[in-house]
C-alpha positions in Angstrom: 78.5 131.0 241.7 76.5 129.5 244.4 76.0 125.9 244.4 72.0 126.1 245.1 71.8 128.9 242.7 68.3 128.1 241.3 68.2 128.9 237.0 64.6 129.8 237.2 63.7 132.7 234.5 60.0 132.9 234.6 60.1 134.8 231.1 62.1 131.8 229.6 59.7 129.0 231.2 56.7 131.4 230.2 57.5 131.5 226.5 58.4 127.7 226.3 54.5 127.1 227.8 53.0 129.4 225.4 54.1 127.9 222.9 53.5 124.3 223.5 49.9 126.3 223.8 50.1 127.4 220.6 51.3 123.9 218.9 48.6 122.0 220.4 46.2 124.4 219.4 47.3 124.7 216.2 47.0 120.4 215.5 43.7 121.0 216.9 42.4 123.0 214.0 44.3 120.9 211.3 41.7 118.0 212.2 39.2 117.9 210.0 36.9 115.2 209.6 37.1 112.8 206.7 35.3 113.9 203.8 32.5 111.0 202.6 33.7 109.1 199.7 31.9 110.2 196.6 30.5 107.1 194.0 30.3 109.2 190.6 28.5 107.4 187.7 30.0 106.0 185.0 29.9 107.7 182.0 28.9 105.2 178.5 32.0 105.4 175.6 31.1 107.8 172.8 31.1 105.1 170.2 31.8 105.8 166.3 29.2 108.4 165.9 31.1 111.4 167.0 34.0 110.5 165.0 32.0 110.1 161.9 30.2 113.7 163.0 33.7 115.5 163.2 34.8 114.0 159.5 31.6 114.8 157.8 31.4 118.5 159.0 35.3 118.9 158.0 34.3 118.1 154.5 31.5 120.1 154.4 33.7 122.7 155.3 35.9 122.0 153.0 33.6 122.1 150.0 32.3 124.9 151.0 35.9 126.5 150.7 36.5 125.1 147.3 33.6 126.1 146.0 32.7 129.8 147.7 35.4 131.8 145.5 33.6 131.7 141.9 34.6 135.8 142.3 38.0 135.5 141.0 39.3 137.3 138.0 40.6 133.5 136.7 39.4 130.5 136.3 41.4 127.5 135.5 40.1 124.3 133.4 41.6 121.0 134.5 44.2 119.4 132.3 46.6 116.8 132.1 50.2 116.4 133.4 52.6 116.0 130.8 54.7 112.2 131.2 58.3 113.2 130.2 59.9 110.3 127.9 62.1 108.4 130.5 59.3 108.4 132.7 57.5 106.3 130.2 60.2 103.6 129.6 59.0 101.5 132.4 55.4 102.2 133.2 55.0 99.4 135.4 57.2 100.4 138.1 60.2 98.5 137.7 62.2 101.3 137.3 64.9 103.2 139.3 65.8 106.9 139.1 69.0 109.2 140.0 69.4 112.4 139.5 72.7 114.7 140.1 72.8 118.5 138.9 76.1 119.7 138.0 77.9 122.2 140.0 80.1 124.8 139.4 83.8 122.9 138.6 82.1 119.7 137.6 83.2 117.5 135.0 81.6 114.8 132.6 83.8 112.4 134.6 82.8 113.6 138.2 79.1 114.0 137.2 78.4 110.1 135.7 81.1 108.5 138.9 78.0 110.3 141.5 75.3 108.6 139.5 77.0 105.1 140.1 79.5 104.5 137.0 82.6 103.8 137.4 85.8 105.5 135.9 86.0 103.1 132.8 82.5 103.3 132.6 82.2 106.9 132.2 84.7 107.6 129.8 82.8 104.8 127.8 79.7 106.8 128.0 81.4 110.3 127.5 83.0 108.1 124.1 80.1 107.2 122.5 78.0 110.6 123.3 80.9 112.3 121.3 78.9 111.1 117.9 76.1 112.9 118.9 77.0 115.5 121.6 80.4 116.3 123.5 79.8 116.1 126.8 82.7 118.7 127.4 80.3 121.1 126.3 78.3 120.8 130.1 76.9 123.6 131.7 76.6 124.0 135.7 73.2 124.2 136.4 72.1 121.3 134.2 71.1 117.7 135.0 72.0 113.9 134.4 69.8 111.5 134.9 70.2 107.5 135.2 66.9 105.2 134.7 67.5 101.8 135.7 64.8 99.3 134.3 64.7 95.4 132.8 65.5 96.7 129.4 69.2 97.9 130.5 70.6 100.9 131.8 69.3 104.8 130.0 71.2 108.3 130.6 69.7 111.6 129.8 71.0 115.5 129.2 69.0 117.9 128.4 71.0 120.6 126.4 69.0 123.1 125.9 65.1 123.7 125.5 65.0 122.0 122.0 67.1 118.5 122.3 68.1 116.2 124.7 70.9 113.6 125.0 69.4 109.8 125.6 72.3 107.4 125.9 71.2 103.6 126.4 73.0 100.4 127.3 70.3 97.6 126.8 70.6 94.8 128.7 72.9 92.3 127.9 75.1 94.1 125.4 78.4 96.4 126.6 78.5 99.0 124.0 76.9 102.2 124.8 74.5 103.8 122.1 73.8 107.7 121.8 71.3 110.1 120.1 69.7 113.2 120.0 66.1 113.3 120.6 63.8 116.2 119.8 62.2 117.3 123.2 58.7 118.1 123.4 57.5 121.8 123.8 54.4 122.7 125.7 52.1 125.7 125.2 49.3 127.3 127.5 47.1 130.7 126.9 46.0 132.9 129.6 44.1 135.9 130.1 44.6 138.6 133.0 43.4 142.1 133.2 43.7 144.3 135.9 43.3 148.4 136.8 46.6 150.3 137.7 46.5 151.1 141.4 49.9 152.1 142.5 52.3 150.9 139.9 51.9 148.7 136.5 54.2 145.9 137.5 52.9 145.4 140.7 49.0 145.6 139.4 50.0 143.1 136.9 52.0 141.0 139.3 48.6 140.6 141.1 46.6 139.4 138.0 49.4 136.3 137.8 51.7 138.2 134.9 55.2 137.8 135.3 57.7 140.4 135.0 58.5 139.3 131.3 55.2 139.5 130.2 54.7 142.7 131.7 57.6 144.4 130.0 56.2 142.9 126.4 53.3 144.3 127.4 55.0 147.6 127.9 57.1 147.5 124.7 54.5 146.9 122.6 52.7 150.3 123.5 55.6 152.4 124.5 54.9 154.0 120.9 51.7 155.2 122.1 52.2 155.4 126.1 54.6 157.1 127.7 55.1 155.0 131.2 56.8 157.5 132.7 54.7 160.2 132.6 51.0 159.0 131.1 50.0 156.6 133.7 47.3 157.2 136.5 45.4 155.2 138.9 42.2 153.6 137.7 44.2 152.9 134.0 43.7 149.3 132.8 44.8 146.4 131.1 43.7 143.3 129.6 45.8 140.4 128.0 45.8 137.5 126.0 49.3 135.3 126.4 50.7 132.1 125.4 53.4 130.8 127.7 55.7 127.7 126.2 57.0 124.9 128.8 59.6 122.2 128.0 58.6 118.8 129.3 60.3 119.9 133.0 57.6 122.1 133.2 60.3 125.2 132.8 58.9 128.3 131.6 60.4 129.1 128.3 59.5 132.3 126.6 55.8 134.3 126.4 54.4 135.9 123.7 51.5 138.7 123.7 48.6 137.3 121.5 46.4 140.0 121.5 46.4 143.0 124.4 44.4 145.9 125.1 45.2 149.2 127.4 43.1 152.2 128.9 45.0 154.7 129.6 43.3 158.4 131.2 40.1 157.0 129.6 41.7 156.1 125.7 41.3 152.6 124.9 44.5 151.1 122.5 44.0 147.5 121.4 46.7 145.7 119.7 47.0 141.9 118.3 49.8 139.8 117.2 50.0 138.7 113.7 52.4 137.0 111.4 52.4 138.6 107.5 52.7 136.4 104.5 56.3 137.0 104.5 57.2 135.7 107.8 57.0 138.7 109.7 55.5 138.8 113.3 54.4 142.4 114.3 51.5 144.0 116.4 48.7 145.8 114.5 45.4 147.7 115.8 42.2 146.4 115.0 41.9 148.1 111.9 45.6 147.2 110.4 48.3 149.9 111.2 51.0 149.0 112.8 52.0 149.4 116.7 55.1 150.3 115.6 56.0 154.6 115.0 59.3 155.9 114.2 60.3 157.1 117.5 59.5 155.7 120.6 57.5 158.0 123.4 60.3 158.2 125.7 63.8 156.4 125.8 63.8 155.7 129.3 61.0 152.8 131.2 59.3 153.6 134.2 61.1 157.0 135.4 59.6 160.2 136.1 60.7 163.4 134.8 62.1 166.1 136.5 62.9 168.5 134.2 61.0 169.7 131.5 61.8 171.4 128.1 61.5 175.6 128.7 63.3 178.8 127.3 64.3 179.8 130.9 65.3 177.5 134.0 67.8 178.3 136.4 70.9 175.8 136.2 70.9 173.6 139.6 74.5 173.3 139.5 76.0 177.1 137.8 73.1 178.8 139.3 72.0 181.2 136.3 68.7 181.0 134.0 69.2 179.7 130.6 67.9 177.4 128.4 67.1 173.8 129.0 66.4 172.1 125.6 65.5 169.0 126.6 63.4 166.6 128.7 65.2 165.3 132.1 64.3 161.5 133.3 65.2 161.0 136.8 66.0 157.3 137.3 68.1 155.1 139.3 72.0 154.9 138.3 72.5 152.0 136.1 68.7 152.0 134.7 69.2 150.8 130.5 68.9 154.4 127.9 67.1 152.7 124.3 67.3 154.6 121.5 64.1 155.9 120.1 64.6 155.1 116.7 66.6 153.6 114.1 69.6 155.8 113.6 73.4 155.5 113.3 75.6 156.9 116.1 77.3 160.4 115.0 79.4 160.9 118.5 80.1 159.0 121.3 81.9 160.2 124.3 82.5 163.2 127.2 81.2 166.4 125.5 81.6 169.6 128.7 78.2 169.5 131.0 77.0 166.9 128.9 79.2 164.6 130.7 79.2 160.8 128.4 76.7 161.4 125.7 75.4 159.5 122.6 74.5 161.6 119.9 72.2 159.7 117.0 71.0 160.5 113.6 68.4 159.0 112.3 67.2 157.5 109.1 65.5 160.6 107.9 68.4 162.2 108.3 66.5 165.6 109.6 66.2 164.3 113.5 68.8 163.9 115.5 68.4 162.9 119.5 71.4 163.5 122.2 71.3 161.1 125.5 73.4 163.1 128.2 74.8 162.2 131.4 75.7 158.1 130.8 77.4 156.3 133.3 78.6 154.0 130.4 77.8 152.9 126.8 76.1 150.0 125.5 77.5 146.8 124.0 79.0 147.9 120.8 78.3 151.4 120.5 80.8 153.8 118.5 80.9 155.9 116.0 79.3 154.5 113.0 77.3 151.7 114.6 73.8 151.2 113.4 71.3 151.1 115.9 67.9 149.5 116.0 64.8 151.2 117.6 64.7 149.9 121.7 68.4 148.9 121.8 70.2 150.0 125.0 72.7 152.8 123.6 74.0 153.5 127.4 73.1 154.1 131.4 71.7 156.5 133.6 74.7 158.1 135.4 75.7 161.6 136.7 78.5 162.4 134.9 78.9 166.0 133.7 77.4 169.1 135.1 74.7 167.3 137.3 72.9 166.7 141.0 72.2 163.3 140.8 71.6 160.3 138.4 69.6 161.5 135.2 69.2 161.4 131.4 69.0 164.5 129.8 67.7 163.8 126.5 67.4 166.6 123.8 65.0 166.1 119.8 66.7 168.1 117.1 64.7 168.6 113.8 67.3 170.1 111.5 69.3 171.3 114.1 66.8 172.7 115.9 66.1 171.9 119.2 62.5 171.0 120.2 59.9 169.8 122.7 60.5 166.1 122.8 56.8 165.9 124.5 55.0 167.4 121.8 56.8 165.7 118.3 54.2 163.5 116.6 55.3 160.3 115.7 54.2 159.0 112.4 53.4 155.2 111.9 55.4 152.4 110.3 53.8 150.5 107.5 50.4 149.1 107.9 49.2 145.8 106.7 49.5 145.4 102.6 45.9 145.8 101.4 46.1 142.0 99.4 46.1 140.5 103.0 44.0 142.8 104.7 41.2 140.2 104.4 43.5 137.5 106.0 44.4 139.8 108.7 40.7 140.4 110.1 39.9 136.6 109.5 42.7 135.7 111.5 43.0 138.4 114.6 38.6 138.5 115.0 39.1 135.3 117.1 41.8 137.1 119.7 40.1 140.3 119.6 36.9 138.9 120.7 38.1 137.3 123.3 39.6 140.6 124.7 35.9 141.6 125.4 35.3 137.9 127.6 35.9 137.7 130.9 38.9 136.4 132.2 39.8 132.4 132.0 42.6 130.5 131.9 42.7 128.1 129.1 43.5 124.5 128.9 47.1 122.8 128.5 48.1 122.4 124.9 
């Protein structure tokens, strides 16, 4: 290449000026004159008064939320708390608590060693509770609990929903002392009504009854209500009930006082009343007892799906014959009670039948079948005397049948018939020599069925 070769490319020099053009005019336009420096004014400090605005209204709102809901089915008087007895050793303070709850594989030992005690000092303790209460006799589930205080060292276990354990160690001595105390039992009454909407447990579920309740409520009409087959929207209930607390403030058992039902527009009142003798039944208003011979079905809260007729073609051998019986369609498993007292005549595999439990009953004339178990009850055999409600067996499948049923047959004399249609005569009413003590007693309860709702005080 020459050695005065001259690298001049015009297009090369021409870009490099354009932009330097460019660059320049671009710093040009990114100079902007300085914004004028604003002075706002100063704003004054709220103070206390908003503050004092904001936690007035909340209250306000507040009442208004605790007071705007008079509407509800229930109302609810105040009471008092109940103070268990080792809360009350040491009132002013000075005591200490600890608790353990016994687990599955616990011992005695294992149990008092987590609550501080040594292994001398436990088998001390478990010594002198043997006096009053073996303490090998422990239950999973249950507590101990150790109360500290000036006066010495206290133990409690609570056996069951009548006694309790109390073992003390007073200060300054070293032998351990051990008794049984009588524990405290606490009763409250409600009263809930509802109207049946979609199902009975879940109505009553919504007017605060628990499930307990709600079967008592359904045993003590099931001679008058069939609940698989009677009920229909719009039916209602109302009920008087006394639930019974220990001093835990565990639920311990519920009793019906006084109840009454609408069902497809027939009212059926029943009240809860103990007889001279002893004897706690459920009468109506006017004396006669709850209680029939049979019940209306032996099957709770199932539909039926076959009913008692001449003719019916066989879902499984596919002819028409007979079906002389009543079919309950229920869920495998679901408890069979026996509609009346009786003693069992057969028990066992009987062709289409499949497991059956065949019962005569007092009278001697009736006689009812229950057809296609998946198992027996406790203690049913031949020979066995049953009592009216008790589970006799299961709803199953076995035998000739499409899925889990009871087939359940009525015999008067050996004759079948319509288990529907058999009218069931009432048990005893009330002796006419306390017939006067029986409306005294019941006119309180039966009152109050025709009050509105209210929940009732602790007792």
């Amino acid at each position: 290449m020459p050695k005065n070769f001259n690298h001049d490319f015009s297009d090369s020099a021409a870009n490099r000026n354009g932009n330097a053009r460019k660059r320049a005019k671009k710093r040009s336009r990114l100079n902007f004159p300085a914004l004028p420096k604003l002075s706002l004014p100063r704003l004054p400090r709220p103070g206390l008064f908003p503050v004092f605005g904001a936690l007035i209204g909340f209250a306000c709102i507040m009442l208004f939320i605790s007071t705007g809901s008079d509407d509800v089915s229930a109302r609810s008087q105040p009471h008092e708390e109940w103070i268990t007895p080792e809360l009350s050793l040491a009132a002013d303070g000075s005591s200490q608590t600890t608790q353990t709850t016994l687990q599955s594989g616990d011992n005695a030992i294992s149990a008092l060693m987590r609550l501080g005690f040594d292994r001398k000092t436990s088998h001390n303790i478990i010594s002198a509770a043997n006096s009053s209460y073996k303490l090998r006799n422990i239950r999973a589930g249950k507590s101990f609990k150790r109360v500290n205080s000036r006066h010495g060292i206290d133990l409690f276990y609570n056996i069951d929903a009548g006694q309790r354990l109390h073992l003390s160690l007073p200060s300054g001595e070293k032998t351990w002392q051990s008794k049984l105390v009588k524990r405290q039992v606490f009763t409250r009454q409600h009263m809930s009504s509802g109207s049946i909407e979609d199902s009975l447990f879940s109505s009553a579920a919504r007017a605060g009854m628990d499930q307990r309740t709600t079967m008592n409520l359904v045993d003590i009409f099931a001679w008058d209500i069939d609940f698989a087959r009677d009920m229909r929207r719009g039916d209602s209930f109302q009920v008087i009930y006394e639930e019974r607390f220990d001093d835990d403030g565990r639920t311990l058992e519920s009793s019906i006082l006084a109840a009454k039902f609408v069902n497809q527009g027939q009212e059926f009142m029943a009240v809860r009343y103990e007889q001279s003798n002893g004897k706690v039944d459920y009468f109506d208003p006017d004396g006669k007892s709850m209680r029939k011979a049979y019940l209306k079905a032996p099957v709770k809260f199932s539909r039926i799906s076959s009913r008692f007729k001449l003719k019916r073609k066989h879902p499984v051998l596919g002819y028409t014959r007979a079906h002389r019986g009543v079919d309950y369609a229920s869920p495998s498993g679901t408890p069979v009670h026996a509609i009346g007292d009786a003693h069992v005549s057969f028990v066992g595999w009987k062709g289409g039948y499949g497991r059956i439990v065949q019962l005569r009953h007092n009278n001697r004339n009736h006689t009812t079948f229950y057809a296609h178990l998946r198992s027996y009850g406790k203690g049913i055999k031949k020979g066995a005397r049953i009592r009216q409600g008790q589970v006799i067996g299961y709803v199953g499948m076995s035998g000739l049948a499409t899925g889990p049923h009871l087939h359940f047959e009525f015999r008067s004399r050996g004759r079948a018939v319509n288990p529907l249609t058999v009218k069931h005569p009432p048990a005893k009413p009330i002796e006419k020599a306390e017939k006067q003590r029986f409306l005294q007693q019941t006119a309180p309860l039966l009152g109050d069925l025709k009050q509105p709702p209210i929940q009732y005080a602790w007792g």
